[in-house]
Residue frames as a rotation matrix with the C-alpha (Angstrom) as fourth column:
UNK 1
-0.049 -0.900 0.433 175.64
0.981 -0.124 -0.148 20.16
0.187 0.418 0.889 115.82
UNK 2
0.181 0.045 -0.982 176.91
0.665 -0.742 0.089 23.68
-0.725 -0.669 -0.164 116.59
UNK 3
0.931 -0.138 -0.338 178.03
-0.294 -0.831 -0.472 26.75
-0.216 0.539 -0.814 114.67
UNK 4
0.185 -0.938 -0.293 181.54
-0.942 -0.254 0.219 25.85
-0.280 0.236 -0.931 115.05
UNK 5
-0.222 -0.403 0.888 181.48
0.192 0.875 0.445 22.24
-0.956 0.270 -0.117 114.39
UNK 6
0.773 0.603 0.197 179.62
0.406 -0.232 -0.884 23.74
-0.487 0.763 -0.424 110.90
UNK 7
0.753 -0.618 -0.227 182.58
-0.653 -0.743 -0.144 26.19
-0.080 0.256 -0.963 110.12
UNK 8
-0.090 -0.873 0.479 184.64
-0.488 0.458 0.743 23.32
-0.868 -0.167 -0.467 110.34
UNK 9
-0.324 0.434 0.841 182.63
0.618 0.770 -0.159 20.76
-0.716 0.468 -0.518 108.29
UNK 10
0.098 0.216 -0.971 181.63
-0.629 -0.743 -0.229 23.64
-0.772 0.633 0.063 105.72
UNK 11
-0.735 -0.384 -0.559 183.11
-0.671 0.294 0.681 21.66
-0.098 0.875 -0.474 102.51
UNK 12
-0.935 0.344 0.087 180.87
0.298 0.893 -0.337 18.55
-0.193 -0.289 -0.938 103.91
UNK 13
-0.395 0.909 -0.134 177.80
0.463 0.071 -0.883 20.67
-0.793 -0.411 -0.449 104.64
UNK 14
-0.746 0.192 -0.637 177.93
-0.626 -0.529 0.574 23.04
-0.227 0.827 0.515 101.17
UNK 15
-0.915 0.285 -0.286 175.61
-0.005 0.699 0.715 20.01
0.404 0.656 -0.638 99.43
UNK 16
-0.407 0.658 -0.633 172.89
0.913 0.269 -0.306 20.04
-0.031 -0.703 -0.711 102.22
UNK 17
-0.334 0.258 -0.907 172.76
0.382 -0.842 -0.380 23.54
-0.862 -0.474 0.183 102.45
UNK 18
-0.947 0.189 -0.258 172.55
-0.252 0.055 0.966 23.61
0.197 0.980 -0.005 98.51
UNK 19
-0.840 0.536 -0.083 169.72
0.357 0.662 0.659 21.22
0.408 0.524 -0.747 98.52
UNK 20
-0.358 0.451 -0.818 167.60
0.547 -0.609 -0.575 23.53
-0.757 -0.653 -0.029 101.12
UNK 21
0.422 0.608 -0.672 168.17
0.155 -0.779 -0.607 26.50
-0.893 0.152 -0.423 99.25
UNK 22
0.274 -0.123 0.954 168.67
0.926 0.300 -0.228 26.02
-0.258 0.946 0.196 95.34
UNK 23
0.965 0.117 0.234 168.97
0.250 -0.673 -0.696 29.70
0.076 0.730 -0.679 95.11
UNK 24
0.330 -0.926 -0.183 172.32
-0.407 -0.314 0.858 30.36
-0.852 -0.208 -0.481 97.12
UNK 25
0.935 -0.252 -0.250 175.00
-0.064 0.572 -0.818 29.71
0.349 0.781 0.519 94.51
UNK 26
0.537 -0.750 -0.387 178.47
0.824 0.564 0.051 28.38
0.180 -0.346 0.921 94.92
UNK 27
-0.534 -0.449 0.717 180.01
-0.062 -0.825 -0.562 32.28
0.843 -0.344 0.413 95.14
UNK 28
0.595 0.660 0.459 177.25
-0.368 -0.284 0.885 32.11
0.715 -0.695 0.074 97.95
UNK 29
0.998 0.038 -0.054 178.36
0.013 0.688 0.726 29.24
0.065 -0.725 0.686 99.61
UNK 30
-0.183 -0.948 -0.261 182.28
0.706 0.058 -0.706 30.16
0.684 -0.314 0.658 99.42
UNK 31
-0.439 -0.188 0.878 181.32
-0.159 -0.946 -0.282 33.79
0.884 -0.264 0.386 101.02
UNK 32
0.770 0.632 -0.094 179.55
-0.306 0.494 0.814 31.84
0.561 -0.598 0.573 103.73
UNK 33
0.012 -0.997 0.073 181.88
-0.455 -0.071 -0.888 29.91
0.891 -0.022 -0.454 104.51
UNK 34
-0.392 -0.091 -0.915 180.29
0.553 0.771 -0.314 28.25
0.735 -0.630 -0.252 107.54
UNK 35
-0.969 -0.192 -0.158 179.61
0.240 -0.552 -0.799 31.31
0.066 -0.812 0.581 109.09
UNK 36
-0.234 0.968 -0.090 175.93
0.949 0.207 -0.239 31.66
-0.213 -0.142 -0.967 110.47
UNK 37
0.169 0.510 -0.843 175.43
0.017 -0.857 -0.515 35.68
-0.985 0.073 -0.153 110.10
UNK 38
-0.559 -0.715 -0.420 176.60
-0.475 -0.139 0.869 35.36
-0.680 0.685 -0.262 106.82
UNK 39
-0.960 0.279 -0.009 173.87
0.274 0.947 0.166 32.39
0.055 0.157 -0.986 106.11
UNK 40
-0.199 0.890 -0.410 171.61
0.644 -0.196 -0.739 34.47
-0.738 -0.411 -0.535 107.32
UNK 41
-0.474 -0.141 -0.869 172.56
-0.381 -0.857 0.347 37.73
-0.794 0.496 0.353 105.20
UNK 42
-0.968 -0.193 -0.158 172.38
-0.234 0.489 0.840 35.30
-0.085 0.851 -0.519 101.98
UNK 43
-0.605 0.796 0.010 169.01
0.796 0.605 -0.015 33.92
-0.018 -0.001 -1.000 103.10
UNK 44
-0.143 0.365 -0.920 167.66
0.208 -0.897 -0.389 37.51
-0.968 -0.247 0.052 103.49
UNK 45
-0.422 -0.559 -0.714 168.84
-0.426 -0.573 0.700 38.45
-0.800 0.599 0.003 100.34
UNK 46
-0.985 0.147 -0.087 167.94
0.006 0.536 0.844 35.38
0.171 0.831 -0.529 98.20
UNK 47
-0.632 0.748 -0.201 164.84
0.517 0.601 0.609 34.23
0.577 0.281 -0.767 99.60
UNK 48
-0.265 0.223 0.938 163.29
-0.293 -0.945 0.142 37.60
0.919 -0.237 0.316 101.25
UNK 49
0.307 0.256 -0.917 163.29
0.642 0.655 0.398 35.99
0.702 -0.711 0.036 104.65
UNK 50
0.729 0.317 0.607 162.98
-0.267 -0.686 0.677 38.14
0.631 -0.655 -0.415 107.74
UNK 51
-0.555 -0.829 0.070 166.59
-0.672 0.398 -0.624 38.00
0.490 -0.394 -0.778 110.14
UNK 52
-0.019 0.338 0.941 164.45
-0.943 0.307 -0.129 36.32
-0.332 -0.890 0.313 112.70
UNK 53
0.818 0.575 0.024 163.08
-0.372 0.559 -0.741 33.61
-0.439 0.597 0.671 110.02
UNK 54
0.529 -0.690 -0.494 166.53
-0.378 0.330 -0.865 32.98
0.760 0.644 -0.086 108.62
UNK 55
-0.629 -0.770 0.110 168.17
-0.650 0.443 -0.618 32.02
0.427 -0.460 -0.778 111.54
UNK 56
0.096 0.628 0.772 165.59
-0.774 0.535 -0.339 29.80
-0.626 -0.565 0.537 112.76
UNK 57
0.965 0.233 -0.120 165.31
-0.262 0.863 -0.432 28.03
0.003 0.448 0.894 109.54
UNK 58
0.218 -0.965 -0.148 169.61
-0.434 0.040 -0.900 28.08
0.874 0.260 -0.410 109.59
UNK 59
-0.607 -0.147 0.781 169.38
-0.710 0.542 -0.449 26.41
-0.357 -0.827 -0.434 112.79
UNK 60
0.382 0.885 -0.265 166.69
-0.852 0.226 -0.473 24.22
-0.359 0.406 0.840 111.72
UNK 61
0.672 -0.327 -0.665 168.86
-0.435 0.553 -0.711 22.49
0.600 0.767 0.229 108.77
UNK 62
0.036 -0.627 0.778 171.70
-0.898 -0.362 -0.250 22.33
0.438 -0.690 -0.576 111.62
UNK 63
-0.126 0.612 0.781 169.69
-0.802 0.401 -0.444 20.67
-0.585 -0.682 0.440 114.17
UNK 64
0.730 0.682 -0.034 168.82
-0.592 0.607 -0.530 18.07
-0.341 0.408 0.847 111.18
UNK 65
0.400 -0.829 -0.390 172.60
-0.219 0.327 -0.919 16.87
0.890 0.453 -0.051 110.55
């Protein structure tokens, strides 16, 4: 799956991405929104993860759906 098929499917994928990362919370996951920098930012933020390290692991989950 891609970035944009994600941004589409957002409503679908909110639950998955939840179950990853318990800290994001649902204000997270509207301000997301599907959008990968944005995933990243959040993952920075919540779970002190390095830009490199967030998008890997935000592809990662992807890559697993």
């Amino acid at each position: 799956m891609n970035w944009e098929t994600v941004e589409g499917k957002w409503t679908e994928m909110r639950g998955k991405v939840r179950e990853t990362w318990a800290k994001l919370t649902d204000s997270d996951l509207e301000d997301i929104g599907g959008k990968k920098d944005r995933l990243i930012g959040r993952l920075q933020q919540r779970y002190g993860y390095k830009k490199e390290e967030a998008s890997r692991e935000a592809d990662r989950l992807i890559d697993k759906v």
